[in-house]
Each structure stands twice: as C-alpha cells, then as structure tokens.
C-alpha positions in Angstrom: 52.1 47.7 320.3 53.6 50.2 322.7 56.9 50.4 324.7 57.6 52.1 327.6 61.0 53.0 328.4 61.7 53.8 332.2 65.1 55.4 333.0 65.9 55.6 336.5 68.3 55.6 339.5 67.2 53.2 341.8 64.4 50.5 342.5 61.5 51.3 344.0 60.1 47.3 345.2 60.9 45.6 342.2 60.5 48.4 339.4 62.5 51.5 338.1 61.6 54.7 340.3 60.0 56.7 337.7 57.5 59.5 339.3 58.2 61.6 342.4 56.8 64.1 345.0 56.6 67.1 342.2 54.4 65.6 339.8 56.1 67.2 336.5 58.6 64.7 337.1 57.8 61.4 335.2 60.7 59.9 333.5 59.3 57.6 330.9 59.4 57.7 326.9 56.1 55.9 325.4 56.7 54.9 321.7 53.7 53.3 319.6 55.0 50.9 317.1 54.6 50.4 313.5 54.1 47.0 311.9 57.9 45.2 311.2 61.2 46.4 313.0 61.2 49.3 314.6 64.3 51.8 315.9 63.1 53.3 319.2 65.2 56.3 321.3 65.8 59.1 321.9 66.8 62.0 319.7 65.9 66.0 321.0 66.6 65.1 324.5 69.2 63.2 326.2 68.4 60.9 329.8 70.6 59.8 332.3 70.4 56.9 334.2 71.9 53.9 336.2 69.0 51.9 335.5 66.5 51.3 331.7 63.2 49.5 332.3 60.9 48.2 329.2 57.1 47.7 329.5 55.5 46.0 326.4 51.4 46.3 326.2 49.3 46.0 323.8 50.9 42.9 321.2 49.0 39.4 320.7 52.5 37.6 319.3 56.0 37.6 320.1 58.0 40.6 320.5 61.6 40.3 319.7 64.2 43.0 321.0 67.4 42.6 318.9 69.8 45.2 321.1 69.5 47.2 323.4 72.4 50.2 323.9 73.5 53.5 325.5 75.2 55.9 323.9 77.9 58.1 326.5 77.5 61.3 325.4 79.8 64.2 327.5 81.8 66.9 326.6 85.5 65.9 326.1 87.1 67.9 329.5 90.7 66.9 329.3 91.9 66.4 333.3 93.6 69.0 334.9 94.0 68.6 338.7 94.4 65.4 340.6 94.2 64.5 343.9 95.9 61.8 346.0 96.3 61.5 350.0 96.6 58.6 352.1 93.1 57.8 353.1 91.5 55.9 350.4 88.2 57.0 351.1 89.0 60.5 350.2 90.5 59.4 346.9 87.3 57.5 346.2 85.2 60.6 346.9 87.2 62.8 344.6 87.1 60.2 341.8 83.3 60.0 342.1 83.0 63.8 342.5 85.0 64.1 339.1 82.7 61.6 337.8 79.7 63.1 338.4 81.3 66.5 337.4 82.0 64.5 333.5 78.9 63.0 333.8 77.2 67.0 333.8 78.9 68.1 330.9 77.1 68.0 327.5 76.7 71.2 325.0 75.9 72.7 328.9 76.1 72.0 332.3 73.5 70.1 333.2 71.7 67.9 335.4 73.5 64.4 335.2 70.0 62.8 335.7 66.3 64.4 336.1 65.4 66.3 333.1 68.5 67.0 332.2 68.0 71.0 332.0 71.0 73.9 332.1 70.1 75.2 335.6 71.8 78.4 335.6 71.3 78.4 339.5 73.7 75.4 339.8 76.3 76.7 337.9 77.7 78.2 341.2 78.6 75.1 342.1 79.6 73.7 338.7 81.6 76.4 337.2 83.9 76.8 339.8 84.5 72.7 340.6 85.0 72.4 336.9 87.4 74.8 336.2 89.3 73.3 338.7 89.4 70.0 337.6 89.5 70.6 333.9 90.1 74.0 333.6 88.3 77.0 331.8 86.9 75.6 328.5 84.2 76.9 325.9 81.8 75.2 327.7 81.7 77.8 330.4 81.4 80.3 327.9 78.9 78.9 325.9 76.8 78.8 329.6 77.4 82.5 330.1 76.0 83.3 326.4 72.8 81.2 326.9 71.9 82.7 330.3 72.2 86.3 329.2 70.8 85.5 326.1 67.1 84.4 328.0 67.0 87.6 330.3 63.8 89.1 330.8 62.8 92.9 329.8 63.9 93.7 332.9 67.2 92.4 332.2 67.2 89.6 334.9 68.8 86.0 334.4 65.4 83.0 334.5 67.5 80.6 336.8 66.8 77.5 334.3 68.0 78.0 330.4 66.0 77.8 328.1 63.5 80.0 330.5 59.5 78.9 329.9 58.3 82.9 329.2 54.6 84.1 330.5 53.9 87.5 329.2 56.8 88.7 330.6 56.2 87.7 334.4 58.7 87.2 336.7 58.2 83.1 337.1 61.7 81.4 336.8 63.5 84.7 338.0 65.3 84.3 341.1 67.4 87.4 343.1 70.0 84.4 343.7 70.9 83.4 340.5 71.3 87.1 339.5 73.7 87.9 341.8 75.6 84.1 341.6 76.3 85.2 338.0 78.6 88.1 339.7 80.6 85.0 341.6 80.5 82.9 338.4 82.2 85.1 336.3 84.6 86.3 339.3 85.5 82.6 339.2 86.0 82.1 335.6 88.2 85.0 335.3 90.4 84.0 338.4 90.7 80.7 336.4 91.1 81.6 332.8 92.3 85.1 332.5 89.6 85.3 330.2 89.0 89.3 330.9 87.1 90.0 328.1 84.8 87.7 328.3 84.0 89.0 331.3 84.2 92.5 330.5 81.1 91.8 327.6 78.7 91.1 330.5 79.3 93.7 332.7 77.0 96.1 331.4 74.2 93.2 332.0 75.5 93.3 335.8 75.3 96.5 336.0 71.9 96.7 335.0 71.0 93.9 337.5 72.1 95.7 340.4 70.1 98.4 338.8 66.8 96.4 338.8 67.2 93.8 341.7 65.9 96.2 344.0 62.1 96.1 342.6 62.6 92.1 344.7 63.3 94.0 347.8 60.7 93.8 350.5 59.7 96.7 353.2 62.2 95.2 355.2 65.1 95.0 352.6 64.6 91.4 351.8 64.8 90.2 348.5 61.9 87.8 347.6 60.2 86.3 344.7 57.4 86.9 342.5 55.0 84.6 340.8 55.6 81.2 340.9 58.9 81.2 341.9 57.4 82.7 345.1 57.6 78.7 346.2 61.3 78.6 345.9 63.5 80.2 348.8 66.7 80.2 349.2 68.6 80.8 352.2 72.4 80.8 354.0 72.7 80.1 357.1 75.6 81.4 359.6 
C-alpha cells in the first residue's frame, strides 16, 4: 500500500496544489507501507502548509488512519515591538506580517512554505523585519555562520544555504546576495551592538569587493554566470 501526502496552500478544483510552473517543485511525500500499523512523516525535512491531502493506492482491504497531526515547530522569538493605530486593517496587517515573520523561523530563516530552504538572498528582507520585531537573537548569527561557511573558492556567498556545488562553477552565486550581506550585517549591528560579530566577517567582505568585479560586464554591469544566468535582479527608480 502506498500513501501520498500532499501539503499545500490552496486548492486547485477540488485537490491540494501540489506542482507548479518550475517543475522541481513537487510537494508530495510517497511512503510504501509495511504489513500492520505503520508511523508515516516526516523527519530530515520539515513542510509547511495550510492544507494536508492523503492519496491511498494500491490496498485490496480497509485502511484505517488512527490520527493524523502537525507538529508547530518555530524558533521561540520573544516579541519586542508592537504596533497599534486606529485603522484596524493596519493592525491586522502587522499581526499577519509578524505571523508570517514566526512562521520563518526554524534553526534558520526560511521559507514558511515551498521547500523550506535558508535563502540567504531573502535575508535582506528577514533580518532587518526580525530584529525589529523580536530583536537580535542567535538566530541571525547562526545565518551569518552558515552563509560564509558555503562560499566558493572565490570567496563569494551561493545565495541558497546549503549551496548544491558543481566543480566549483559559479551556479547559485549571485552579485546581489554578496553585496546584501554588506546591508545585513550593517542592520544587525545597528540593532544589536553586536560589533564583533560583525568585525569576524569583514575580512570576507573585503575579499568580495575584491572579486565581485570578475561579474562585471564591458559595460560595468554586474551579471551572472552559469545557471544563475536565468535569475536577474533589478531596482527600479
């Protein structure tokens, strides 16, 4: 017998969404029974989800499912701003914004649904809106150690941690997650006081700025190589 276990944020007709436009992305567990009472899950990676679907082939008598559960694992951020005005709507959006913020926080921050990964790119975003909220933590510097940890011989951040490595190519190694770890830990400081912390990764920035130049175009533009040619990033005035 064989379950499927489909986790998912919305419906798509009357089933789970589980695959999307970029084909990696399939979001179902497939667990092949033993004979007698079995314990299915999950135990290497976590999933996140508003929505579980089970799909049962392959059985020629009853199946019985004797519980079903989800376990809330987050890291324990204790709050540290707040934020109350008169329109209500406002509130709302900052109490879902801190939600989704608690809802990213595991041994990293992560994704609080797809695969779940420690995109170093999006800690821009994260780093900052969490020290706000909750304030610096070891978290944060637990995210600093990983991404330096997984740079290439080049010394250049991979923008996702752990970083897939392909005989030392450049896939995975984007110019803006190299120079948002500058802003990240200008952040962190600002927040914690934390100087040396900081101070430990400056030689790594320093040899960044060194190397970033070997993305830089004819025209000065800093580009990808390999694969991660296909990702662009850009800010518009």
């Amino acid at each position: 017998t064989v379950v499927e276990v489909v986790y998912g944020e919305e419906l798509k007709g009357d089933r789970v969404a589980s695959c999307f436009n970029n084909p990696i992305y399939h979001f179902t567990d497939c667990y092949r029974l033993s004979e007698g009472r079995n314990q299915i899950g999950t135990t290497l990676f976590e999933r996140g989800f508003r929505m579980v679907q089970l799909t049962i082939r392959n059985f020629d008598r009853p199946v019985k499912v004797s519980q079903i559960r989800g376990i809330d694992r987050c890291y324990p951020f204790a709050r540290r701003g707040s934020f109350f005005c008169s329109d209500y709507l406002l509130n709302r959006i900052y109490d879902v914004c801190q939600e989704t913020l608690l809802a990213c926080g595991s041994d990293t921050f992560i994704d609080p649904w797809r695969e779940r990964g420690f995109w170093v790119n999006d800690l821009i975003v994260l780093n900052r809106a969490n020290l706000v909220c909750f304030g610096a933590q070891e978290i944060h510097r637990r995210c600093f150690e990983l991404a330096f940890s997984q740079s290439n011989e080049a010394g250049l951040l991979p923008a996702v941690c752990p970083a897939p490595r392909d005989n030392g190519s450049f896939d995975f190694i984007f110019a803006p997650t190299n120079l948002f770890m500058m802003l990240m830990l200008h952040d962190y400081w600002m927040y914690s006081g934390d100087g040396e912390t900081v101070k430990k990764y400056l030689p790594h920035i320093e040899r960044i700025l060194n190397v970033l130049w070997e993305f830089a175009d004819d025209k000065g533009v800093l580009t990808a190589r390999g694969r991660s040619a296909k990702w662009t990033f850009c800010d518009c005035c």
